[in-house]
PADREN-488935 format. One record per residue (C-alpha): residue number from 1; x, y, z. Coordinates in steps of 0.001 Angstrom, whole numbers. Example, Ala and Ser with C-alpha at 12.3 -4.5 7.8 and 13.67 -1.06 7.14 Angstrom:
! PADREN-488935
<pt i="1" xx="12300" yy="-4500" zz="7800"/>
<pt i="2" xx="13670" yy="-1060" zz="7140"/>
//
This chain:
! PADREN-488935
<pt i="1" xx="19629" yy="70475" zz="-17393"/>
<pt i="2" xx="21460" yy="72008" zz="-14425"/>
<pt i="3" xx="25408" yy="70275" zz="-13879"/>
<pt i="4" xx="23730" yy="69883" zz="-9859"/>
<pt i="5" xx="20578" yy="68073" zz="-11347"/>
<pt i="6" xx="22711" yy="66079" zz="-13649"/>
<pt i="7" xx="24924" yy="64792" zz="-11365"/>
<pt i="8" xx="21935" yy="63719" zz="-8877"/>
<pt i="9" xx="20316" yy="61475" zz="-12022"/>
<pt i="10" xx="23525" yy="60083" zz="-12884"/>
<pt i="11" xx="24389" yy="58973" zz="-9106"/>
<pt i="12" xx="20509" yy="57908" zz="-9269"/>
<pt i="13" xx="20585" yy="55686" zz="-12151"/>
<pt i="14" xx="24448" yy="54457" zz="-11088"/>
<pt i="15" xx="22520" yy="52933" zz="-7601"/>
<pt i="16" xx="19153" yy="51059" zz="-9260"/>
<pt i="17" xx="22257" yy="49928" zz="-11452"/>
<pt i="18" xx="23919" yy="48768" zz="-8108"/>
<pt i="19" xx="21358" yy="46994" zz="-6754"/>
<pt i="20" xx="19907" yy="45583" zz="-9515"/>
<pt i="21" xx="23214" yy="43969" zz="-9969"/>
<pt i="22" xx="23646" yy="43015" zz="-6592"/>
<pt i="23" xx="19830" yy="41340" zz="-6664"/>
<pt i="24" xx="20848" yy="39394" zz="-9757"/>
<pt i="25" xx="24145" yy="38197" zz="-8104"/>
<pt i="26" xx="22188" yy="37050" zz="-5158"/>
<pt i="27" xx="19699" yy="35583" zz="-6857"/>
<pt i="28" xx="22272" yy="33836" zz="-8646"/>
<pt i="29" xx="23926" yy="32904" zz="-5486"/>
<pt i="30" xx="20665" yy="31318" zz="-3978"/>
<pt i="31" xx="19710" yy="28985" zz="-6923"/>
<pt i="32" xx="20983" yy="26007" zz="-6689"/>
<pt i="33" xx="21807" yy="23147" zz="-9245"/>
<pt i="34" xx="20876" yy="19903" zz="-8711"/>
<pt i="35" xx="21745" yy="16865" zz="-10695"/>
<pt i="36" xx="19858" yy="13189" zz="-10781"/>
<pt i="37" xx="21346" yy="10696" zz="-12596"/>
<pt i="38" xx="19250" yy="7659" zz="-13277"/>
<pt i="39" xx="21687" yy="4686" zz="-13036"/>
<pt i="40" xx="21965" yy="2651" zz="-16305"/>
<pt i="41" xx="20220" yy="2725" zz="-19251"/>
<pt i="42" xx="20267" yy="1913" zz="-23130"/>
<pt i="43" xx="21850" yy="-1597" zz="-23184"/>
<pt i="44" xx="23069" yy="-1357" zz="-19858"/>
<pt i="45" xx="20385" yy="-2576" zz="-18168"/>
<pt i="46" xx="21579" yy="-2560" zz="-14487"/>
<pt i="47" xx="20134" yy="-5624" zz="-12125"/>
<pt i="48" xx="17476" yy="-8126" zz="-13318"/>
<pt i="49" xx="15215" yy="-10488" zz="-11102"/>
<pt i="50" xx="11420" yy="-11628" zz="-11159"/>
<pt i="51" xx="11326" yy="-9222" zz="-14352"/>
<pt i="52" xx="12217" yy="-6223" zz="-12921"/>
<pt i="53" xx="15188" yy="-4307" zz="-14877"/>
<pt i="54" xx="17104" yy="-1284" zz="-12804"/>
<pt i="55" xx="17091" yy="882" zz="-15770"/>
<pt i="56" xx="13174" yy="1382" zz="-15696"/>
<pt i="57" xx="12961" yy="1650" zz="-12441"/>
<pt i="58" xx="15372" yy="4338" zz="-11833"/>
<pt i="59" xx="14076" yy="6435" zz="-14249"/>
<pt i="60" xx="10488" yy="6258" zz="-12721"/>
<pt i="61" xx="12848" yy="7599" zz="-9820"/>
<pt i="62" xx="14525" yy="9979" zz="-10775"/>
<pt i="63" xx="11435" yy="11342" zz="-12971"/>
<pt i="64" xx="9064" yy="11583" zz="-9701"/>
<pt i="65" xx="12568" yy="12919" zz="-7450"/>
<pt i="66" xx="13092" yy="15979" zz="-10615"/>
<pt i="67" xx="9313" yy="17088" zz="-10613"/>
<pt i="68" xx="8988" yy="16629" zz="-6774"/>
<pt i="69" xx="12158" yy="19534" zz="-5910"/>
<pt i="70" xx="11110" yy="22155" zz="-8578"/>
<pt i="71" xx="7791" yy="22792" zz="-6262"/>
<pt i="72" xx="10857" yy="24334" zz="-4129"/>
<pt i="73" xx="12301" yy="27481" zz="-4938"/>
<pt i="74" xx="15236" yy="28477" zz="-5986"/>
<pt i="75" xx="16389" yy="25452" zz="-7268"/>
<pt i="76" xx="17041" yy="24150" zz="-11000"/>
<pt i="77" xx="16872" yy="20565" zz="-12105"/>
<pt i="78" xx="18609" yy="18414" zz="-14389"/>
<pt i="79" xx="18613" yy="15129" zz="-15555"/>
<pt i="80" xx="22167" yy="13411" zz="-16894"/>
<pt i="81" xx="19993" yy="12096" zz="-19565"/>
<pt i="82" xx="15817" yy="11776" zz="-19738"/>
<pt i="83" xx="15785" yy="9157" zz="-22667"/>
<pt i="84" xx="16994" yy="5690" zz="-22663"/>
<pt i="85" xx="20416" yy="6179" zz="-22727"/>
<pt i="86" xx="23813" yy="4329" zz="-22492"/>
<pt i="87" xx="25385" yy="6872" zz="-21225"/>
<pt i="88" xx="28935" yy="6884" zz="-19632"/>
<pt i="89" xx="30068" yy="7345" zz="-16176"/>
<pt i="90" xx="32732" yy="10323" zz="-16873"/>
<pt i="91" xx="30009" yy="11783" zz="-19324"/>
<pt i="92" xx="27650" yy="12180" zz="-16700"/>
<pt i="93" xx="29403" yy="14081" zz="-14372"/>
<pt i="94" xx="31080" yy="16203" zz="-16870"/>
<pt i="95" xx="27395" yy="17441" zz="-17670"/>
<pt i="96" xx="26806" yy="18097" zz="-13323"/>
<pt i="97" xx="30178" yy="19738" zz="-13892"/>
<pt i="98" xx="29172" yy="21842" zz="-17282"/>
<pt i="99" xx="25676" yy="22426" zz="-15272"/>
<pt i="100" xx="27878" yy="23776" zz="-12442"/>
<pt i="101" xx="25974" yy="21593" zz="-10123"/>
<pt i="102" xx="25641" yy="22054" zz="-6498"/>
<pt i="103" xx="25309" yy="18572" zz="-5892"/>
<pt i="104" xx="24717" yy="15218" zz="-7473"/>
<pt i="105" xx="22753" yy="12435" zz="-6607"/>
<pt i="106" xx="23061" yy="9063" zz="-8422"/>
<pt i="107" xx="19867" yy="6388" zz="-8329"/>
<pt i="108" xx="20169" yy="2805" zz="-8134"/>
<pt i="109" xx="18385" yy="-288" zz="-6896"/>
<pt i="110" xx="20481" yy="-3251" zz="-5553"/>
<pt i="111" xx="21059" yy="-6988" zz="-5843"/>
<pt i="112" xx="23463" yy="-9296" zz="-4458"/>
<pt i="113" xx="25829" yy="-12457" zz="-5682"/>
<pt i="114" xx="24209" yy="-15005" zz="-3815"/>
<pt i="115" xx="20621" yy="-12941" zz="-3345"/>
<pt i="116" xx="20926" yy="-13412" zz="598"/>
<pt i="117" xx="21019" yy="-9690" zz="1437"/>
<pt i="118" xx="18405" yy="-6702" zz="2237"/>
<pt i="119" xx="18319" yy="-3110" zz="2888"/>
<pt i="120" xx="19240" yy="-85" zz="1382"/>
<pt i="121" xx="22374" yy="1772" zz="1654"/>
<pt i="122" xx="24066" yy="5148" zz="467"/>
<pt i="123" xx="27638" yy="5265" zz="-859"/>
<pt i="124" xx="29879" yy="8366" zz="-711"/>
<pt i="125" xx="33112" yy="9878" zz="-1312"/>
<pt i="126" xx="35847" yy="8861" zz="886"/>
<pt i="127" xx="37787" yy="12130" zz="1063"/>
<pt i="128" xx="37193" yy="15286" zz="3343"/>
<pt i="129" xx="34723" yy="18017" zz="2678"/>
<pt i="130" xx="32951" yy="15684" zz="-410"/>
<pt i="131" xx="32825" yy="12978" zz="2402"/>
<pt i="132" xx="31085" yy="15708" zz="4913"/>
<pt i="133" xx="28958" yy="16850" zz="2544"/>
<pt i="134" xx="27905" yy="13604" zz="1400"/>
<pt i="135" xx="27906" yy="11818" zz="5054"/>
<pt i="136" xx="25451" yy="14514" zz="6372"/>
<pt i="137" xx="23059" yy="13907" zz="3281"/>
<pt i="138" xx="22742" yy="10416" zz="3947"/>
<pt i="139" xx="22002" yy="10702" zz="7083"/>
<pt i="140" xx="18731" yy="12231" zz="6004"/>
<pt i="141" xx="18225" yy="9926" zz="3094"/>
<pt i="142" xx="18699" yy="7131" zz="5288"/>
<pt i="143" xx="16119" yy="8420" zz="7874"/>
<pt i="144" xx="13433" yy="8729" zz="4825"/>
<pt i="145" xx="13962" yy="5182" zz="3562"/>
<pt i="146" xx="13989" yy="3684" zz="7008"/>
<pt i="147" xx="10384" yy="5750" zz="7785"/>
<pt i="148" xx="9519" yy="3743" zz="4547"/>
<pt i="149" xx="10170" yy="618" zz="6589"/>
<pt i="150" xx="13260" yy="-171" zz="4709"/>
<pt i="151" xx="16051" yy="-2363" zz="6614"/>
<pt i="152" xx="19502" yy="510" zz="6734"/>
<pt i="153" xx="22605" yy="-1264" zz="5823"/>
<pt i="154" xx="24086" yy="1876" zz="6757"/>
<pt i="155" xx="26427" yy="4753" zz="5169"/>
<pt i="156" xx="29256" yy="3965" zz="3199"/>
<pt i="157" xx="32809" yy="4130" zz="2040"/>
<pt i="158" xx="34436" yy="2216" zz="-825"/>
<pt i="159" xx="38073" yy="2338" zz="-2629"/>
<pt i="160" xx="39743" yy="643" zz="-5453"/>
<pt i="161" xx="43001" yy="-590" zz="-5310"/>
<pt i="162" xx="44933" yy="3099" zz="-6262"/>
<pt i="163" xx="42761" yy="3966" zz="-3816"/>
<pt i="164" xx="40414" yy="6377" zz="-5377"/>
<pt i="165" xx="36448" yy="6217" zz="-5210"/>
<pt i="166" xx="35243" yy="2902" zz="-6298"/>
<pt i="167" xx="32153" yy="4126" zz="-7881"/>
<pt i="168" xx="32867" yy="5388" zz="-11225"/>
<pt i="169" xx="30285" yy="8339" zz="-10577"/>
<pt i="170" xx="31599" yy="9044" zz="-7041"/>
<pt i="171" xx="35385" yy="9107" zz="-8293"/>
<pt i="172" xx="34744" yy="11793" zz="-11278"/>
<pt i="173" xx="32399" yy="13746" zz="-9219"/>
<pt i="174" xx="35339" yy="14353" zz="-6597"/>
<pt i="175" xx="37347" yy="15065" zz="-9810"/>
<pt i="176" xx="35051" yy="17800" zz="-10680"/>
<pt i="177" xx="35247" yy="18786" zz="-7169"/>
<pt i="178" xx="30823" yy="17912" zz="-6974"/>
<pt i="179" xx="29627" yy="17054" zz="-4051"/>
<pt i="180" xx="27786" yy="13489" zz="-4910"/>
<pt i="181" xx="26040" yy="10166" zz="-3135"/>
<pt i="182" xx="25040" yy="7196" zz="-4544"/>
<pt i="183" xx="21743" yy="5550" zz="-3400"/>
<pt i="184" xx="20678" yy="2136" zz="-3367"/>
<pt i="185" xx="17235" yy="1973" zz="-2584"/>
<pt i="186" xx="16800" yy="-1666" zz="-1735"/>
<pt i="187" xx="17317" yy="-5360" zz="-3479"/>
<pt i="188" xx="15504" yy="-6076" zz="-6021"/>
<pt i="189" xx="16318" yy="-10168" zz="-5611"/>
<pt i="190" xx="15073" yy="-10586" zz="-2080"/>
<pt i="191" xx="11641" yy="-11261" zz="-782"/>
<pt i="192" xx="11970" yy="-8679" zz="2665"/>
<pt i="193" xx="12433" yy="-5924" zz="-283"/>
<pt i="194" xx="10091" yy="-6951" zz="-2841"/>
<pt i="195" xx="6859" yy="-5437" zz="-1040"/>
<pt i="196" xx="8487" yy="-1737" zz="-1360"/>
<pt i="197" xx="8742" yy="-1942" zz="-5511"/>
<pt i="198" xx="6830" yy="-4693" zz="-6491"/>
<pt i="199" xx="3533" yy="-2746" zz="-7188"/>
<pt i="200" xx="5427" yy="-783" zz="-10293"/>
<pt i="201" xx="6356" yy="2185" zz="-11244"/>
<pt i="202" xx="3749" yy="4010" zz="-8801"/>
<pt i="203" xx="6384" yy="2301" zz="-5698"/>
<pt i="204" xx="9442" yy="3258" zz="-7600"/>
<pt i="205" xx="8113" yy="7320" zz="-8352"/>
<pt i="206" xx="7146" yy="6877" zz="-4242"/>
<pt i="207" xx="11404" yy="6308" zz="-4066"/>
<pt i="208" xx="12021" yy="9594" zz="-6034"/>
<pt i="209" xx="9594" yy="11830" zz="-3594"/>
<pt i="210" xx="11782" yy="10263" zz="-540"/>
<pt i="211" xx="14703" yy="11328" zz="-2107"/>
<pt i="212" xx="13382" yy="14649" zz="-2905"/>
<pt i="213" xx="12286" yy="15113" zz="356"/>
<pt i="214" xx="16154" yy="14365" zz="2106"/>
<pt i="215" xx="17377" yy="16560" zz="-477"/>
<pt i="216" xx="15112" yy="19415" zz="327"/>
<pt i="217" xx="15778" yy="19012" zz="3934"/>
<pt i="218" xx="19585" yy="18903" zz="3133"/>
<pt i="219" xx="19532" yy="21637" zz="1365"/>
<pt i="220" xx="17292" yy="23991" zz="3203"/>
<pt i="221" xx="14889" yy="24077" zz="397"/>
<pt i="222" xx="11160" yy="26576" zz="1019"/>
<pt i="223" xx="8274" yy="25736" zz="-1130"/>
<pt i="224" xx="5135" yy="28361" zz="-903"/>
<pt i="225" xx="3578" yy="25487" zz="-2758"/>
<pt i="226" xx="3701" yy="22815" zz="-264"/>
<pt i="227" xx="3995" yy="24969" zz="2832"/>
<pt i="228" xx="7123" yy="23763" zz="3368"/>
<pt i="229" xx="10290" yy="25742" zz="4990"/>
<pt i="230" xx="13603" yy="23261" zz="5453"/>
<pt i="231" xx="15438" yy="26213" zz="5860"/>
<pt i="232" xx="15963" yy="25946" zz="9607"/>
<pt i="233" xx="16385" yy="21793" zz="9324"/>
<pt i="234" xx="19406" yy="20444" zz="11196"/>
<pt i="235" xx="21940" yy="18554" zz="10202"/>
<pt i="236" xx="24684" yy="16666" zz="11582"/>
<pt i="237" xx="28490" yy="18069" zz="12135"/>
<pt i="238" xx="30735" yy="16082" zz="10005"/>
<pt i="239" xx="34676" yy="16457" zz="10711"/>
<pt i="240" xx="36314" yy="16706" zz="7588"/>
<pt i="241" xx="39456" yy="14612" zz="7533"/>
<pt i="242" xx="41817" yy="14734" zz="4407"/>
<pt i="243" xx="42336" yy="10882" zz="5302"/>
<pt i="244" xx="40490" yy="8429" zz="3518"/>
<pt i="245" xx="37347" yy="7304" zz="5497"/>
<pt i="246" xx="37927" yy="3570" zz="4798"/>
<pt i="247" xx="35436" yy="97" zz="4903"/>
<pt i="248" xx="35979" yy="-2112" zz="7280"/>
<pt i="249" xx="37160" yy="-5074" zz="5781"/>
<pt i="250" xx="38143" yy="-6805" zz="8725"/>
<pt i="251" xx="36527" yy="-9865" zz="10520"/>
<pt i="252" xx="34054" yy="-8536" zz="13999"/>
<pt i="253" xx="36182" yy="-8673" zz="16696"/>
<pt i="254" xx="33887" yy="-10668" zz="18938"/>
<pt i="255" xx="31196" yy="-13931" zz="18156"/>
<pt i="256" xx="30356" yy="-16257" zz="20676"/>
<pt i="257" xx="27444" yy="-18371" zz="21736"/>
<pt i="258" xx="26275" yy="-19945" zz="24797"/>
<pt i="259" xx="23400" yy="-22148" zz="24846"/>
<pt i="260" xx="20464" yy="-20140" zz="27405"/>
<pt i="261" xx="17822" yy="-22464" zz="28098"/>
<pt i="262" xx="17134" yy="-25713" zz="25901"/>
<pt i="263" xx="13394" yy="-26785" zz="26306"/>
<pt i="264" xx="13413" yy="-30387" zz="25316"/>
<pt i="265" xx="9476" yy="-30909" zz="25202"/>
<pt i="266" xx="9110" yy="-28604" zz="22893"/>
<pt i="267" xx="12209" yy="-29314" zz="20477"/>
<pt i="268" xx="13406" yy="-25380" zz="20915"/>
<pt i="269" xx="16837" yy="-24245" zz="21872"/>
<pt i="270" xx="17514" yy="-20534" zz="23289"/>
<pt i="271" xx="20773" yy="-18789" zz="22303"/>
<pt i="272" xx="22667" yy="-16053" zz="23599"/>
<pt i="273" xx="25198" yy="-14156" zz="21003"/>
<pt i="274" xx="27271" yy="-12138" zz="21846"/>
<pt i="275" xx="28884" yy="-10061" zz="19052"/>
<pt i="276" xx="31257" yy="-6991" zz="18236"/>
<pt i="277" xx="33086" yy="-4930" zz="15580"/>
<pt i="278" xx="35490" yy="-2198" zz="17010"/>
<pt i="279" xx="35412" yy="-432" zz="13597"/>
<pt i="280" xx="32148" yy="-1388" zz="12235"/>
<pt i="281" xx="28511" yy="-2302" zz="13124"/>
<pt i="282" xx="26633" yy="-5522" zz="13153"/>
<pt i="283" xx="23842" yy="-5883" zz="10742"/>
<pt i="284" xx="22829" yy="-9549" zz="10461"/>
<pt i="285" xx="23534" yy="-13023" zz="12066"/>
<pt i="286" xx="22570" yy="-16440" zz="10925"/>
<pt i="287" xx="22746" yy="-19997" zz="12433"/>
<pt i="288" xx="23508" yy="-23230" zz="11434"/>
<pt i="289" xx="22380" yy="-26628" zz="12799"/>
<pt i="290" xx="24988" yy="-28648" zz="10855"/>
<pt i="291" xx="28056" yy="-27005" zz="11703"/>
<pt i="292" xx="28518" yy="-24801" zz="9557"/>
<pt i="293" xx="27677" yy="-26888" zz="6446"/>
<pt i="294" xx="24621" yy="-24782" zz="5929"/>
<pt i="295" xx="22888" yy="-21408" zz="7321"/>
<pt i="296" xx="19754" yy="-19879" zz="7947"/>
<pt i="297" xx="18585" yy="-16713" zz="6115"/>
<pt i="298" xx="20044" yy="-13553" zz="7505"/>
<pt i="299" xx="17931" yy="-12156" zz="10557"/>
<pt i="300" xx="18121" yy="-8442" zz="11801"/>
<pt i="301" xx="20700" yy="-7852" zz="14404"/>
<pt i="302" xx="19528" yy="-4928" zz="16822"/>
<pt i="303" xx="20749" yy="-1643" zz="16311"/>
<pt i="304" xx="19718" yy="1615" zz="18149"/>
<pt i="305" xx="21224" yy="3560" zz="15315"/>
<pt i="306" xx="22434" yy="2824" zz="12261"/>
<pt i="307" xx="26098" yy="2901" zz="13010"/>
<pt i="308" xx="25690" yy="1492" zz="16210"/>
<pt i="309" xx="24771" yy="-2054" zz="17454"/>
<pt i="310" xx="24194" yy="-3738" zz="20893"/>
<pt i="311" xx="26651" yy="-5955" zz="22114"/>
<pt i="312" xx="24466" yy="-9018" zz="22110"/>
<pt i="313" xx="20921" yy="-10745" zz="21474"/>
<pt i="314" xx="18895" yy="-14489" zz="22716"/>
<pt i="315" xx="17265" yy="-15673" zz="19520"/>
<pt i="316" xx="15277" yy="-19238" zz="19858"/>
<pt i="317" xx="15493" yy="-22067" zz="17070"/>
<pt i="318" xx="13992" yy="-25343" zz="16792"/>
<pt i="319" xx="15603" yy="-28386" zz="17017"/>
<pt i="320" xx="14976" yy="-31452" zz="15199"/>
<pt i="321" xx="14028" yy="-34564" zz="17639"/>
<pt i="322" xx="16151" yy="-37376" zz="17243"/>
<pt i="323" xx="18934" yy="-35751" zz="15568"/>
<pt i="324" xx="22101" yy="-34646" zz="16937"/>
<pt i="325" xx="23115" yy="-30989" zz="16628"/>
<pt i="326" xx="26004" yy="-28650" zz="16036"/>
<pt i="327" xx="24867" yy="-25253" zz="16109"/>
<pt i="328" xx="27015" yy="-22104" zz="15041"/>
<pt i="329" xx="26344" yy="-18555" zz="14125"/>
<pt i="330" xx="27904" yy="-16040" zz="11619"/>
<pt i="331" xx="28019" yy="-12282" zz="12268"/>
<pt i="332" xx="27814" yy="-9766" zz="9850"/>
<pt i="333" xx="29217" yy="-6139" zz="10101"/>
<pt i="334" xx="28222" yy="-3404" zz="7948"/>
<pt i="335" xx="30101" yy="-3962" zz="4879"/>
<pt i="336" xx="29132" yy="-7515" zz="4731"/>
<pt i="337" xx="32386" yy="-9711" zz="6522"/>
<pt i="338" xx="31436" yy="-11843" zz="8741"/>
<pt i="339" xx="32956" yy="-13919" zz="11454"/>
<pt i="340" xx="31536" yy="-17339" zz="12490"/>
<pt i="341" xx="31952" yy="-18229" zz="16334"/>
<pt i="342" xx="32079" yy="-21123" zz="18374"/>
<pt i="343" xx="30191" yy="-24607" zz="18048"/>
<pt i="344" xx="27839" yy="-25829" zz="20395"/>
<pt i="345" xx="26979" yy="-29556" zz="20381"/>
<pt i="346" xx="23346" yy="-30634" zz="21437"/>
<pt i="347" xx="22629" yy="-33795" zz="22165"/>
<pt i="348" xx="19835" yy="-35777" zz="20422"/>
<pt i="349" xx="16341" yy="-35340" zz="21935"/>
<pt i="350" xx="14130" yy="-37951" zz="21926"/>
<pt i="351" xx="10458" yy="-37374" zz="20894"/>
<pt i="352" xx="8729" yy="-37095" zz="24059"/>
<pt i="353" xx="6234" yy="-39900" zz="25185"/>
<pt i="354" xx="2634" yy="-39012" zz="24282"/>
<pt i="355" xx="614" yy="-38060" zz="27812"/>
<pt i="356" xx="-1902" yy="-40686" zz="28809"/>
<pt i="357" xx="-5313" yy="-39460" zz="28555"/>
<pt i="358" xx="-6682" yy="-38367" zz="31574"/>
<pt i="359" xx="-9789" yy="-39414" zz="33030"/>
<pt i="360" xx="-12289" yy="-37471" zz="35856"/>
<pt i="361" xx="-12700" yy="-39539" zz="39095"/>
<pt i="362" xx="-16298" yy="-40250" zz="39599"/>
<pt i="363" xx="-17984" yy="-41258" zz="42701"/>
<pt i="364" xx="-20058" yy="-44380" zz="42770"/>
<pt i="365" xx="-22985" yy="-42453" zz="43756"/>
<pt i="366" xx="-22450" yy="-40256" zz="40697"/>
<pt i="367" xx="-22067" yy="-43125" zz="38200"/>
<pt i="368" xx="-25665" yy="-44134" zz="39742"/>
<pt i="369" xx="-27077" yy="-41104" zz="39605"/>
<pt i="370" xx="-26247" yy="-40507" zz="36163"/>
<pt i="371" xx="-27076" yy="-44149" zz="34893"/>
<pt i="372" xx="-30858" yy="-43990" zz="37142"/>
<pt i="373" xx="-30744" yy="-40572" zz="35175"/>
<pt i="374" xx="-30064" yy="-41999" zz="31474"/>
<pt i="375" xx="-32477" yy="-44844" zz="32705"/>
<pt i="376" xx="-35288" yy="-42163" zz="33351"/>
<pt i="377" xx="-34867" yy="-40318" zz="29815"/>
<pt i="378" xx="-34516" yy="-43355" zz="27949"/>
<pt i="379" xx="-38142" yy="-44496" zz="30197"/>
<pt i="380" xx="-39724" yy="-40997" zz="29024"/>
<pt i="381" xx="-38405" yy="-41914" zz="25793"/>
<pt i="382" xx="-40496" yy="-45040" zz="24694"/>
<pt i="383" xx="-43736" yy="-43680" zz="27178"/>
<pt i="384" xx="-44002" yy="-40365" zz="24785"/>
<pt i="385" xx="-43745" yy="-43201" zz="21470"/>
<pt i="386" xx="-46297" yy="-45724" zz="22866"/>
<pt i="387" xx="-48757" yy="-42780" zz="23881"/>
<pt i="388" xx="-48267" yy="-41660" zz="20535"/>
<pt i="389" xx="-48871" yy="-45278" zz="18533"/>
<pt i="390" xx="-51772" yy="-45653" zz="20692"/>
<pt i="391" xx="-53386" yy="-42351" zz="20150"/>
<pt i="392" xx="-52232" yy="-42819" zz="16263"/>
<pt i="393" xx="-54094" yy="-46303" zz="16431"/>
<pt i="394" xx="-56941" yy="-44728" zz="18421"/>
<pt i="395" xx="-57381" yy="-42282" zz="15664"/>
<pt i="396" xx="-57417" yy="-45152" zz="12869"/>
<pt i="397" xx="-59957" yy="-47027" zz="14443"/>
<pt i="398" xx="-62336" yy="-44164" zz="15169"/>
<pt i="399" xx="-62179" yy="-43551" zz="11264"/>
<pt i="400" xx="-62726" yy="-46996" zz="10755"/>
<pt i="401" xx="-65921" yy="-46782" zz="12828"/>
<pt i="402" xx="-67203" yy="-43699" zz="11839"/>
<pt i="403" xx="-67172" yy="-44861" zz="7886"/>
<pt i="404" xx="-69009" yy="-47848" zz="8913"/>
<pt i="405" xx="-71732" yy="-45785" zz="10859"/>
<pt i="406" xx="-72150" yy="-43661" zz="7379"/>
<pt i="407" xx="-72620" yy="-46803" zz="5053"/>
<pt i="408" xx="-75159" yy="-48154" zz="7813"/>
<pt i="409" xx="-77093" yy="-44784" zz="7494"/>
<pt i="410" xx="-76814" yy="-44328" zz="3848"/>
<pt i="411" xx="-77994" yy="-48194" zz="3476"/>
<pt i="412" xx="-81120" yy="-47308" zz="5900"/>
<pt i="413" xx="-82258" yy="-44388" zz="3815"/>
<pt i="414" xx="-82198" yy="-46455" zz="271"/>
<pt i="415" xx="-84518" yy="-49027" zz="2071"/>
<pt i="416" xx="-86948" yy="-46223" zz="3306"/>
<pt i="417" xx="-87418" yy="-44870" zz="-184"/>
<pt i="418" xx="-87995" yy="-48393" zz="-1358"/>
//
């Protein structure tokens, strides 16, 4: 072969070389790693109520979530472990860490002390571009579980006291340098959540394919098999601050209540609150007719967004009659402090008088209209019975006669033949 021809072959074979290495790279540079971790298992069981166990249920999770992304391209899919396993916290993010995982997202379902909360709620790192990275995925989680109908408790922060992550899987992630959330899907030990899982595991794979679909939009995911393209989907801007993002473990700044309207017939009261946190959100209220002594269940304070609530509400309650009240409300903000404002006394309300039954005026002439009127029916009455005894006795004697004419004639016959 010719040095000119050789030279051409080599630089030939030297550029498929090229870009077959720089379509492997790239190809290697679009796939992306996703870890689910299934909270609990083995002996650690996770929350228990009405006989419901976490560990099951986040499995069914995070089996449906796992099957649900690989219809996506580009994308591999691990499990930290797919058998029942006690498995530790470290453990599984050193395996998203030896996976080289792109991101890792940890399943739970909730429960709390005193069983008097509801919602679900994402936790996430607390320090810059981890915190960005896992603020601007819960935003979309949180939009998927709220178009299930679930109540937001909103997007979260959480230290221990050396100030790290508190969650075990949040803090080793961030060691790792893993970009991780941690979902609570709702609480297992309260009836406003109980209609989203209680059907089984068919409710609990229908958590997984939410969470899929948040992570697909997060991600930018395309699936030819769906007919699906995420790739465009937007996302929030997240300012990364090297400062901790901390909870708000302070009181709300503002609860007071003034009593609207009070509708004493009826026994119901009408109260304004009015109700603030300057670094937080308000997510429930409750109200007490004993001062305090003892509460209502927690009702839904409005919130246009999730972050974000209005400054005050008129809720009505029913008062007791004959009992003397002392109503109060407590305020919630998002990571559950509340503050409990000012007492308003109400009087005792008697039970109103029952209303005297009221009776139509008649005028004379009416009344002897109507009685000439009953008079005439009852008249009709006993005519249309005696016309009918007399036509019934009528009948009887005709009978009566008629047999007695066809003895006579039988009787006259017998003689003739004689």
């Amino acid at each position: 072969m010719k040095p000119g021809k050789k030279m051409r072959m080599l630089c030939l074979m030297t550029a498929v070389c090229l870009w077959l290495f720089a379509r492997t790279s790239l190809a290697e540079e679009e796939t992306l790693v996703i870890v689910i971790d299934p909270g609990h298992g083995g002996k650690n069981l996770g929350a228990q109520y009405d006989g419901f166990v976490e560990k099951e249920m986040t499995m069914a999770a995070a089996r449906a979530m796992k099957e649900e992304l690989e219809t996506y391209e580009n994308v591999v899919v691990y499990l930290t472990h797919e058998t029942d396993t006690d498995m530790s916290i470290k453990a599984r993010a050193r395996f998203a860490d030896e996976k080289n995982a792109n991101f890792l997202f940890c399943l739970h379902f909730n429960s709390s002390e005193d069983h008097i909360f509801y919602g679900a709620e994402v936790w996430v790192p607390a320090y810059g571009e981890l915190y960005a990275a896992g603020r601007a995925f819960a935003e979309i989680e949180m939009q998927e579980l709220t178009e299930m109908g679930l109540y937001s408790r909103g997007i979260k922060t959480r230290l221990n006291d050396r100030d790290e992550n508190y969650y075990g899987i949040l803090r080793y992630c961030s060691e790792f340098g893993i970009p991780s959330a941690l979902i609570e899907h709702c609480h297992l030990d309260h009836d406003r959540d109980k209609v989203f899982y209680q059907d089984g595991e068919a409710q609990w794979e229908d958590f997984g394919r939410a969470d899929a679909k948040a992570v697909a939009r997060y991600l930018g995911l395309v699936s030819a098999e769906k007919g699906v393209d995420y790739s465009d989907y937007p996302h929030i801007t997240v300012e990364v601050n090297e400062e901790a993002v901390r909870p708000d473990k302070s009181i709300p700044d503002v609860c007071q209540i003034e009593l609207q309207n009070l509708d004493e017939a009826q026994g119901r009261a009408f109260i304004r609150i009015r109700a603030k946190d300057f670094d937080s959100y308000i997510q429930y209220y409750s109200y007490s007719l004993d001062g305090g002594q003892t509460f209502s269940d927690l009702e839904i304070w409005p919130r246009p967004v999730w972050n974000q609530s209005e400054p005050e509400l008129i809720f009505e309650v029913d008062i007791p009659f004959e009992t003397e009240i002392s109503l109060c409300v407590n305020a919630y903000n998002g990571f559950d402090v509340f503050a409990q404002s000012n007492s308003i006394k109400i009087d005792a309300i008697s039970v109103p008088e029952p209303e005297p039954p009221v009776y139509e005026e008649v005028h004379p002439k009416t009344l002897y209209e109507s009685a000439v009127s009953k008079q005439e029916t009852s008249d009709k009455k006993y005519l249309i019975l005696l016309i009918a005894f007399l036509g019934f006795l009528m009948a009887v004697i005709f009978c009566i006669m008629l047999r007695m004419i066809l003895r006579l004639r039988r009787s006259s016959r017998r003689r003739r033949r004689r």
